[in-house]
N, C-alpha and C positions, 0 to 999 in steps of 0.2 A: 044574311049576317049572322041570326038565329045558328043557323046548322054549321057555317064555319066556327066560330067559337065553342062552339060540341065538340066539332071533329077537332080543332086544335086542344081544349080540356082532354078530349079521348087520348089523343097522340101523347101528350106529357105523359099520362099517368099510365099507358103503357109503355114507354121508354122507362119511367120510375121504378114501375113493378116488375120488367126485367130484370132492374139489377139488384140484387136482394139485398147487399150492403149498403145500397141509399134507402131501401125500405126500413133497414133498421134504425139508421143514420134519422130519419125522420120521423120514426113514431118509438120507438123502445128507448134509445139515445140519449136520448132529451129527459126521461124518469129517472134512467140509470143515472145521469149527469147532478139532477137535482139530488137523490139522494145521497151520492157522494158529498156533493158539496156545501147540500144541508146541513150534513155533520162534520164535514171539514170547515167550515167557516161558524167559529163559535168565539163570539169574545167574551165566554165569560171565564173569568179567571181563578179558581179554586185551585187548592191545594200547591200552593206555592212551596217548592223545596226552599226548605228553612235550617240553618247552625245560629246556633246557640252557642256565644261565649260567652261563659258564668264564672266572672271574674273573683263573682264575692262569694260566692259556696254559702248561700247561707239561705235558712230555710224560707225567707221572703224570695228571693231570686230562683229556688226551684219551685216554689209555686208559681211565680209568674211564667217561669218557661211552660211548666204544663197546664196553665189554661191556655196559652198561647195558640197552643198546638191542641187544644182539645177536641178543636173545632173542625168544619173543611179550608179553610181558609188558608191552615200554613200544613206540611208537613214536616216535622223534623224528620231532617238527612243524620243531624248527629249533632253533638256537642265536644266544644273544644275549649281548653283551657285557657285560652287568650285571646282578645282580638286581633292579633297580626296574623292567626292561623285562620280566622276568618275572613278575613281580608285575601289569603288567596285562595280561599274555597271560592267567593264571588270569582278572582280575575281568573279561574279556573274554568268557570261554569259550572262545578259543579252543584251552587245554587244559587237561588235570585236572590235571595234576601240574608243578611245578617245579623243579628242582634246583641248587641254587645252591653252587659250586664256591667259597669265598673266597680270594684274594691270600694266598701262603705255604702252601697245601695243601703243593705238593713236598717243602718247605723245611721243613715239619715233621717229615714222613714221614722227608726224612733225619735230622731230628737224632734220630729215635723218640721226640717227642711226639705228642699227640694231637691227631689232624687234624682239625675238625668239617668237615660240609657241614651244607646248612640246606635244607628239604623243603616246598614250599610247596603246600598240598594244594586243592582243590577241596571244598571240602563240600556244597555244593548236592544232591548225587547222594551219601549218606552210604554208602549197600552199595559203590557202587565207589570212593569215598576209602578205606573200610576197607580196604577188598582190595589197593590200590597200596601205599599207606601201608603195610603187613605184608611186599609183595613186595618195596619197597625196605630197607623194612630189611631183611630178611632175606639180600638180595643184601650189604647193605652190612655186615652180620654175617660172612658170608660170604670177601668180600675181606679183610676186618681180622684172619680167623683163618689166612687163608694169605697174607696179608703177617708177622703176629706169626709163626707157624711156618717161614717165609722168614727174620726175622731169626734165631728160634732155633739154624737148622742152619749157617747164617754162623759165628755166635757161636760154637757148638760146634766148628766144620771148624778157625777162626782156635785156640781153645784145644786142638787137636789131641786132642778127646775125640768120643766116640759122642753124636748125639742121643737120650736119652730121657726122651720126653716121654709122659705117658698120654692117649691119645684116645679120648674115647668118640665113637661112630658108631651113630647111629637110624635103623634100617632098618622102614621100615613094611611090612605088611601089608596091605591094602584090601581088605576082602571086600564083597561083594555090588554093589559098583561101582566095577573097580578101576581105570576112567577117571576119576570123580568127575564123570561126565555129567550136568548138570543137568539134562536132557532126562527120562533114564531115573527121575530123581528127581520131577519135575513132572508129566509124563503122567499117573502114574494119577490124581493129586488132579483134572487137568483130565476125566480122563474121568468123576469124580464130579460134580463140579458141572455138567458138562454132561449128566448123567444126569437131575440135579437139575430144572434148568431146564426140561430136556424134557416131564418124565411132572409135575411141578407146575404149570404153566402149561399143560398141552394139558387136563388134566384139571378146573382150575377154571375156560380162558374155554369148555371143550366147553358143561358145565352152564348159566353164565351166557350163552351162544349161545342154548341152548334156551330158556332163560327171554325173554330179548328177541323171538325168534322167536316165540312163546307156542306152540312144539311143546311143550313141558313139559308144559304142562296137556291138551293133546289124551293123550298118555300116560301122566296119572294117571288120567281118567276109564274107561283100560281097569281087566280085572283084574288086572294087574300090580303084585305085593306090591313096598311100598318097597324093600327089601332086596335084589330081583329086580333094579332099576332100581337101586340102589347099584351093586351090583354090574359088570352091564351094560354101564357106565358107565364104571366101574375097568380090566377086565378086559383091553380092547381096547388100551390105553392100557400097560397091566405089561405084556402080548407084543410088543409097537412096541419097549417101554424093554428087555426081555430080546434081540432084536431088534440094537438100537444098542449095548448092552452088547458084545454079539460083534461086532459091527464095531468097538468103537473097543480092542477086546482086539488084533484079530489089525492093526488098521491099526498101533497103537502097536506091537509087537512088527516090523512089515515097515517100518515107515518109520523108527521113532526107536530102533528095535532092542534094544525093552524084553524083557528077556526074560521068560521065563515058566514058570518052576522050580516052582510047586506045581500045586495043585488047580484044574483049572477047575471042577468039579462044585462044590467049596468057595466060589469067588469068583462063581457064579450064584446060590449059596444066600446067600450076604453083599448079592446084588441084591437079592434077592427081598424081605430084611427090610429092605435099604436103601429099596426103591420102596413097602413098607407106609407107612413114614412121608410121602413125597415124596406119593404119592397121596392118603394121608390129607389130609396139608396141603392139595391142592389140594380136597377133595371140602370139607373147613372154608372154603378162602377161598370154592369155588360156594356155600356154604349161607348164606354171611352177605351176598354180592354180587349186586346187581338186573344189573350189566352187565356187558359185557365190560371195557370200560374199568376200572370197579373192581376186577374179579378179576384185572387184570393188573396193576396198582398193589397190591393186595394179595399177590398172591404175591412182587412184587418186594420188599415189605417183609421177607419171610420168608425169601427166596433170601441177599440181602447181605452180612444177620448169622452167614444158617448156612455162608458161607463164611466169612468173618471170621476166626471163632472156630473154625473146623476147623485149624486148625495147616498147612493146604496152602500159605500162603504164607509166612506164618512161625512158629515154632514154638511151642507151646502154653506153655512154658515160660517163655520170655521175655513173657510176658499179665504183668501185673500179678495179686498172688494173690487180690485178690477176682473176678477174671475169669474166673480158671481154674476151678472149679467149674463155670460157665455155659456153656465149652466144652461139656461133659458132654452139653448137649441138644443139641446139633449133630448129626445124622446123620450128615454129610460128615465130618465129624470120625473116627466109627470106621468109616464103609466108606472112607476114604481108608486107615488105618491097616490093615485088611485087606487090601488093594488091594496096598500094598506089601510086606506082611509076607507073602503069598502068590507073589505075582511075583516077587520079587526074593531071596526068604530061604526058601522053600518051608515055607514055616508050616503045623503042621497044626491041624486044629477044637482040640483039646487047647489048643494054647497060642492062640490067637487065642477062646479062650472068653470070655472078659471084655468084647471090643469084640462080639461075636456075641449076647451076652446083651443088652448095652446096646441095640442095634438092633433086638434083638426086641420088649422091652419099649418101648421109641420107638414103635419104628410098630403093634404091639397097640394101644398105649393112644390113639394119635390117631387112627389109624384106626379104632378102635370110636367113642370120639368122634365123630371127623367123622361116621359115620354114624349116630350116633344126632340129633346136632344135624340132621341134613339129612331123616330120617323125620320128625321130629316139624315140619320144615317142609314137608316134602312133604303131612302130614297133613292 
């Protein structure tokens, strides 16, 4: 049994290393992929193109435009004499945000009424309208409490008494990302689905290869037990994915500077039940697909959802509540939750038990599955 499953591991990984564009496909690929998409997949939102209509020209209303823009948070594109000009700078695109200054800003400030402005926002791009939209107010929260605290200490100097006034002050703390790098946050979910991609589609069009080829059937008529040749088949395929696991570990940590505070011995074993399922899946879509073409439309149907619903682009929470349950079968789903909870929080098997259970029982059950549907076609 021993020496078939050698010579069948032998046979994959010389058909492999034949073709030098699966060799890349399988080990270079997968870094290249990561680091693109490391840095393509960023939600964080700075430097928001920003107009300025400054209605009131008057020396409060150019101060506030230039703190406004002091900062990273907005850049000014330009300023324009009216709000209606700004209004179609947004339906233009030419920027997200608008700020419109109205006639008697100054004038109000001195008499200490209440001064509006008016925020004309971009929705088209909802994540970063949210994110300006919160920054500006926030900024304009900000001036209103140390202008009101400006007129307080007046008030008080002129009535020849002490300021006291109670301040409260929120000092955060940020643990485990105390930049709030989106980077350190997306990496590891990207290095699951590109896990995914890899050992799911190399493993169902290998099978559906052989089939079109008709080697299949040359290497059922040996004595080669099914199981032998499940196997076989699997094997080559989980060492590749154990393989680009450690590359896109140590590329994330050296290039987008994830660090890596737990167990690695713990996040190989979170592979190992993550690729039971991914290979499964792929050994079910070879069993049910005559070609390459279909096993690869078939895995894609499987790949989409189980990213989807894994929480890696947004979060499981915000799913509608009949959806959230159906995360549940997602793989990506708890090896991204590992992935993080190990790297970034040093998690131990203890408390990451729940998502480690869930994965095991995933890829047991489809890949016993997948391999019983594929004996009984192999049959």
């Amino acid at each position: 049994m021993w020496s078939s499953l050698w010579a069948m591991i032998l046979k994959e990984y010389q058909q492999t290393f034949r073709d030098k564009r699966m060799v890349m496909l399988l080990t270079a690929a997968p870094v290249v992929q990561l680091i693109l998409l490391g840095y393509a997949v960023n939600m964080e939102v700075d430097r928001v193109p920003t107009v300025i209509a400054d209605e009131d020209r008057s020396p409060q209303s150019r101060s506030l435009a230039k703190e406004l823009t002091a900062g990273d948070a907005f850049t000014l594109v330009g300023q324009v004499p009216s709000g209606e000009e700004a209004v179609k700078m947004v339906s233009r695109g030419e920027v997200a945000i608008a700020l419109v200054i109205p006639r008697g800003y100054a004038e109000r400030l001195r008499a200490g009424k209440t001064a509006r402005l008016q925020a004309l926002v971009d929705g088209g791009d909802s994540n970063r309208a949210t994110v300006a939209q919160n920054a500006l107010a926030a900024f304009v929260m900000q001036r209103a409490s140390g202008l009101a605290l400006e007129r307080a200490k007046t008030l008080a100097a002129s009535q020849g008494r002490a300021l006291d006034i109670p301040l409260l002050v929120v000092e955060p703390r940020i643990l485990y990302n105390p930049t709030l790098s989106s980077k350190i946050y997306f990496v590891p979910g990207v290095a699951a689905t590109l896990l995914l991609i890899l050992t799911l589609i190399t493993t169902a069009m290998g099978l559906a290869r052989e089939k079109e080829m008709g080697t299949l059937e040359q290497v059922l008529v040996t004595p080669i037990r099914p199981e032998i040749l499940i196997l076989g088949k699997t094997l080559p395929y989980y060492l590749f994915g154990v393989v680009d696991l450690g590359l896109v570990i140590v590329a994330g940590a050296w290039i987008f500077e994830v660090p890596i505070r737990g167990s690695i011995p713990l996040l190989f074993l979170a592979g190992t039940l993550y690729m039971l399922t991914t290979l499964g899946v792929g050994l079910l879509v070879s069993a049910i697909a005559r070609t390459q073409q279909q096993a690869f439309f078939g895995a894609i149907f499987f790949v989409m959802p189980a990213i989807l619903l894994s929480g890696f682009i947004t979060p499981v929470e915000n799913m509608p509540d009949w959806l959230q349950p159906l995360s549940g079968l997602s793989p990506v789903r708890h090896f991204v939750e590992i992935m993080r909870a190990v790297l970034l929080k040093d998690a131990s098997m203890g408390e990451l038990a729940s998502p480690l259970v869930a994965l095991g029982g995933l890829g047991l059950t489809v890949y016993a599955s997948a391999a019983y549907l594929l004996r009984r076609r192999l049959a």
